[in-house]
Steps between C-alpha positions, in 0.01 A plus 500: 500500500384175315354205653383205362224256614227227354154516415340209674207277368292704709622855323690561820828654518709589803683871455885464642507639839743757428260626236230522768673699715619790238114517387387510848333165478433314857361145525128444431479854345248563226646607202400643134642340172462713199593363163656774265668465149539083588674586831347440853530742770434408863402775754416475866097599510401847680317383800149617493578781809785701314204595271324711759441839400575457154105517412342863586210473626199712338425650766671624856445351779323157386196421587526106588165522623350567131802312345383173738109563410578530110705200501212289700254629222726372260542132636146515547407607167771267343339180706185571396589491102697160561133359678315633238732351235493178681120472467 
């Protein structure tokens, strides 16, 4: 299927709503534009929760006590470089 739209001043284009719905496209979806080989091709985005569980963890069962501990150690390391920078 072809469809045919304009690019606005804005770099805005609207995709033909039959398009949309063969791609799976709804209304204020995000989606991903890859340019390959000077053509465009438009996507719908993954949302962020279809990811889960495609990351294995190092170790079984997580410990989000630790995980939550390291990651306040790194803020608080990471703030105090930006103060001392600042100085």
């Amino acid at each position: 299927m072809i469809g045919y739209s304009t690019v606005t001043q804005k770099g805005q284009v609207t995709i033909p709503v039959a398009i949309r719905r063969l791609a799976g496209i709804d209304t204020r979806q995000q989606v991903m534009i890859a340019f390959d080989q000077n053509s465009v091709k438009i996507t719908p985005a993954k949302d962020v929760s279809s990811l889960r569980g495609s990351i294995k963890p190092r170790s079984r069962p997580e410990n989000f006590k630790k995980m939550r501990q390291e990651f306040i150690h790194y803020l608080s390391e990471r703030s105090s470089s930006k103060h001392s920078r600042n100085d």
